[in-house]
C-alpha positions, 0 to 999 in steps of 0.5 A: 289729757288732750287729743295732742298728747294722745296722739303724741303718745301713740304716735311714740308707741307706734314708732318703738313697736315699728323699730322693735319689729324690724329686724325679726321682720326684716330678717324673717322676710330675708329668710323667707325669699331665699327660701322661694327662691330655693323653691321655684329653682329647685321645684321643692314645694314642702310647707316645712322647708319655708316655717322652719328656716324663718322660725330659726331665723326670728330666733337668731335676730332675737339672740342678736337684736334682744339687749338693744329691743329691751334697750328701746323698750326701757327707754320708752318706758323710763321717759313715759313714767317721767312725762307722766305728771306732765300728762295729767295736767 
């Protein structure tokens, strides 16, 4: 295995990890302002009142976003046990 293909290869990981995290991170994030925003305006400072709404939210953006993760995760996985020969040489 050469240093390009591994550098190919977790350069691939890298970019299917990033575009899998986005929308639980993206959405969590979102939550997360809001809610700071809620906060400073109102000057309710409840630790609960910031975990509870992203926990919520991470899971809906899985309800929403799990078939097309898994979808990624397969076809990174399917094309590297396909490329797999290729990889020994």
């Amino acid at each position: 295995m050469t240093q390009e293909t591994i550098i190919y290869l977790a350069r691939e990981a890298i970019s299917v990890v990033l575009l899998v995290a986005a929308p639980m991170l993206g959405l969590g994030m979102l939550v997360g302002i809001t809610v700071s925003i809620l906060q400073a305006t109102t000057q309710i400072q409840e630790q609960t009142l910031t975990f509870v709404p992203k926990i919520i939210a991470v899971m809906v953006a899985i309800l929403i976003f799990g078939p097309w993760m898994l979808t990624i995760v397969t076809e990174f996985t399917q094309k590297l046990f396909y490329e797999l020969p290729n990889f020994i040489n």
